[in-house]
C-alpha positions, 0 to 999 in steps of 0.5 A, spaced: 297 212 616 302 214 623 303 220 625 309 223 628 310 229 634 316 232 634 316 235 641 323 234 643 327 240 643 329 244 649 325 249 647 331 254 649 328 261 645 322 260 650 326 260 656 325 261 662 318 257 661 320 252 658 325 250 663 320 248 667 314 246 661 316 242 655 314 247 650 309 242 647 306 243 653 305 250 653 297 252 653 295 255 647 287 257 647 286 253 654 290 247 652 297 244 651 299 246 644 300 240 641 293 237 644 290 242 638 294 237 633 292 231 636 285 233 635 286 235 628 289 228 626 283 223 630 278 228 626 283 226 620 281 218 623 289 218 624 289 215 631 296 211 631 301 217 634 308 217 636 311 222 640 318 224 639 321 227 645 328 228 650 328 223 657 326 230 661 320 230 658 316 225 661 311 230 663 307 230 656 306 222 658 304 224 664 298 229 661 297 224 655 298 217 657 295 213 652 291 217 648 285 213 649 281 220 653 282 223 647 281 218 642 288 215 639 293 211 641 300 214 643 306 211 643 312 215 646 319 214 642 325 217 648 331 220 645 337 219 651 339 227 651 340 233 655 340 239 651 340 241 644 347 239 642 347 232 642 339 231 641 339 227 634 336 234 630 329 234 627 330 229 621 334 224 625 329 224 630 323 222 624 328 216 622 329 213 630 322 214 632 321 210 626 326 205 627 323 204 636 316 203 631 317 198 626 320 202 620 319 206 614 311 207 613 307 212 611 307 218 616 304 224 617 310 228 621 308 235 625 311 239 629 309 238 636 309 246 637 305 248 631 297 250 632 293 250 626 286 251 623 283 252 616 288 245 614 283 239 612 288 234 613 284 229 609 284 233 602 292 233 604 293 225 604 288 225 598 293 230 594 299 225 596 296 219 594 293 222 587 299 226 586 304 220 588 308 224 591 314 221 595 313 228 600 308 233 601 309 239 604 302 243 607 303 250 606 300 256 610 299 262 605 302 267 609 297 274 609 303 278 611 308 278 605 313 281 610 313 275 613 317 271 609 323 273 612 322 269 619 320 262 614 322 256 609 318 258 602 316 254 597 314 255 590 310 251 586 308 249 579 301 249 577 301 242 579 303 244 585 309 241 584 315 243 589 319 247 584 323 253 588 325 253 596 328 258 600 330 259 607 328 266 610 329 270 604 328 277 603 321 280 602 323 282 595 326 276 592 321 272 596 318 267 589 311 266 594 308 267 599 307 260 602 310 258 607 312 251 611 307 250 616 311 243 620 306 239 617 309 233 612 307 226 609 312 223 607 312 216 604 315 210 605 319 210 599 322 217 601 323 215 607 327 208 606 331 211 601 332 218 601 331 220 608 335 215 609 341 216 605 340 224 606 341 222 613 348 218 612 351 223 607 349 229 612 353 224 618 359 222 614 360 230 613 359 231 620 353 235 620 347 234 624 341 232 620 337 237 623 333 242 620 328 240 615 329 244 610 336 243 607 332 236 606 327 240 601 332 243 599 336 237 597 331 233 593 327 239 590 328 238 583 330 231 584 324 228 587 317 228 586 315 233 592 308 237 592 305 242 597 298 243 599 296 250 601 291 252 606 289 259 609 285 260 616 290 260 621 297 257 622 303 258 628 308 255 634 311 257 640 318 258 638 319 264 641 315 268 646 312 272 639 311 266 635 307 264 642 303 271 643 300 271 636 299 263 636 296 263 643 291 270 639 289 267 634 288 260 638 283 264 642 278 265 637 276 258 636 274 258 644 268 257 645 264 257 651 261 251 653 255 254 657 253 260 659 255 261 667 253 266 672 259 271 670 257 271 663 250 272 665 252 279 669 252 281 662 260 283 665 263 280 659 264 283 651 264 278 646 262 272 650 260 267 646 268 266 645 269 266 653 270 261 658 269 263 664 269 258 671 263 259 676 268 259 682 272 266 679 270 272 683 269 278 678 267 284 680 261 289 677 265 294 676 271 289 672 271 290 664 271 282 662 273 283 653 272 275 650 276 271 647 279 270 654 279 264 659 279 265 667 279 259 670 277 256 678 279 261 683 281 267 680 279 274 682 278 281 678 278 286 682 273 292 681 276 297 675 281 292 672 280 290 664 282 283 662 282 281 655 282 281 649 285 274 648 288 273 656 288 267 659 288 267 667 290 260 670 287 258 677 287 262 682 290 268 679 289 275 683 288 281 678 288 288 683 284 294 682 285 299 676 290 294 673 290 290 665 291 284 663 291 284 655 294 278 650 298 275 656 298 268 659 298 268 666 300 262 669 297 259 676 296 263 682 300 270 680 298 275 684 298 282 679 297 288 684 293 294 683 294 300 677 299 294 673 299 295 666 300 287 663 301 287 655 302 280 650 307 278 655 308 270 659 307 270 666 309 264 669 305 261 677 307 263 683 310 271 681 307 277 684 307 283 681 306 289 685 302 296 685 304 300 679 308 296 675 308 295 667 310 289 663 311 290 656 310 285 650 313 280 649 316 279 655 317 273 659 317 273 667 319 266 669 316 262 676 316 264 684 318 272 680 316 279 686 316 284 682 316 290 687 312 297 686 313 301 679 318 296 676 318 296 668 319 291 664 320 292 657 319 289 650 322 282 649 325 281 656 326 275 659 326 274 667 329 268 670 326 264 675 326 267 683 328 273 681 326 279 685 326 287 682 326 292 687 321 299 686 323 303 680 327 297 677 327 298 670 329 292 666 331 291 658 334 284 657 335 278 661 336 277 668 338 270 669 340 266 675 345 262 675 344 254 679 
């Protein structure tokens, strides 16, 4: 059995860092996210992956290669857009990558920006196999029931037989709580024959044969679809909340490869899921709150409190006084003195000075100076090379047009 990636959208909901990383790029618990996905499938003893990407993302090849540093063979399958409008949708790029590889086969196709755990991929092809379904939908049971509103819901029958799908519907009338986590198995019957045909009747209607779940919403009742539920962990980088709560719960599951000098200070709490390089400069009096990541060359200065659940990339500079919780701060940014960081996107080379206050969800984009006591609030996004004076207060966006 294959595997797909889908990984060519422009990711424009997590703009403005995704106009400089594609998004399945974008580091969740230290690592690409959609190298969690890898992982999962070579323990799965799936190694033949297709990655379906856009001509402008020629850096996951760059990162991947062939696969064979971490165990697979990686096939890239390039679509000629440049935007979202023209690219071929989601269920369209599934049937080109398919045609660039040799045709309708067996696959198990992924979301390129999803990260789960707690999904055991084998008892999946197995189900698909013994149900002999056309189609199987893993399922992640959501513990929030409000959630329901943010994604595709399935209903199942006892044999877990796709009976009801609904798109983001309201928590009341919600038929479950299992939501479509990205993750398919699709046979090679499907895919010749209904995939296809859905494909045709959806562009001679001229519609874009894009979003996955008008495809169960088609067929449901009209085929044998089956879904596998699964509990642990399930999100995405969609959007910069989507991308906060994922990159939380991916922290987790970081664990310490050995025990370096810092950790032996006894500065860090919860330190068996903390990694933290030899070459980072801590002070005695910082508060270190594990799971975190702080890479090669970053200092803490004395007073500042990192974590929980922050990854600070190479070089980052963290002043007195100053906390850093729930957020990716991205090479060489410098936070000065009395800051105050929270769930938030700092992209490299930003220098955020004295004072200032960045409020969750926000994303600060590439080469930013923020001067002193400016505020940020929720769900704001910074363009690139933007520069705030003192006292700036921002709600929105600041973009910079080329």
């Amino acid at each position: 059995m294959k595997a797909i990636i889908l990984a060519g959208g422009y990711g424009t909901r997590l703009w403005p860092l995704t106009l400089r990383i594609p998004k399945a790029m974008v580091p969740v618990g230290g690592v690409p996210v959609v190298q969690h996905s890898i992982k999962a499938l070579k323990n799965a003893g799936i190694t033949d992956i297709i990655f379906s990407l856009n001509t402008n993302q020629k850096s996951v090849e760059d990162y991947f290669e062939n696969g064979s540093k971490f165990g697979v063979n990686i096939t890239y399958v390039y679509e000629d857009t440049q935007n979202d409008s023209d690219k071929f949708g989601a269920i369209g790029a599934i049937e080109f990558a398919l045609e660039k590889t040799g045709g309708p086969q067996d696959c198990i196709v992924i979301n390129g920006d999803n990260v789960f755990y707690g999904l055991d991929l084998l008892k999946m092809i197995e189900h698909h196999q013994v149900s002999k379904s056309q189609a199987t939908l893993a399922l992640y049971a959501l513990t929030n029931k409000s959630d329901v509103t943010q994604y595709g819901v399935m209903q199942l029958d006892d044999e877990k037989k796709l009976i009801t799908f609904q798109e983001k519907p309201k928590e009341n009338e919600a038929k479950s709580n299992l939501a479509s986590a990205g993750i398919y198995i699709l046979g090679k019957v499907f895919l010749a024959e209904h995939l296809s045909q859905y494909i045709k009747n959806q562009k001679s209607s001229e519609k874009k044969p894009d979003r996955v779940g008008d495809l169960w919403a088609h067929y449901v009742g009209k085929l044998p679809i089956y879904g596998h539920p699964f509990e642990g962990m399930w999100g995405d980088t969609n959007t910069a909340q989507t991308y906060i709560h994922a990159h939380k719960q991916a922290m987790n599951f970081v664990v310490n490869p050995k025990d370096s000098k810092n950790i032996q200070n006894g500065l860090v709490q919860n330190s068996h899921k903390t990694i933290i390089s030899e070459n980072a400069k801590i002070s005695e009096l910082a508060n270190i709150k594990g799971p975190c990541i702080i890479e090669d060359g970053c200092i803490i200065e004395e007073g500042a409190i990192i974590g929980p659940n922050t990854h600070l990339m190479k070089n980052v500079v963290v002043g007195t006084n100053s906390s850093v919780t729930g957020s990716i701060i991205f090479e060489q940014t410098v936070i000065g003195s009395k800051c105050s960081i929270t769930d938030c996107i700092v992209d490299k080379e930003s220098i955020i000075s004295e004072n200032s206050q960045i409020d969750p969800y926000s994303i600060i984009g590439t080469n930013c100076k923020l001067e002193k006591e400016v505020r940020i609030t929720n769900n704001s996004r910074i363009w690139p090379k933007i520069r705030l004076g003192s006292k700036t207060i921002i709600a929105g966006e600041v973009i910079l047009e080329n």
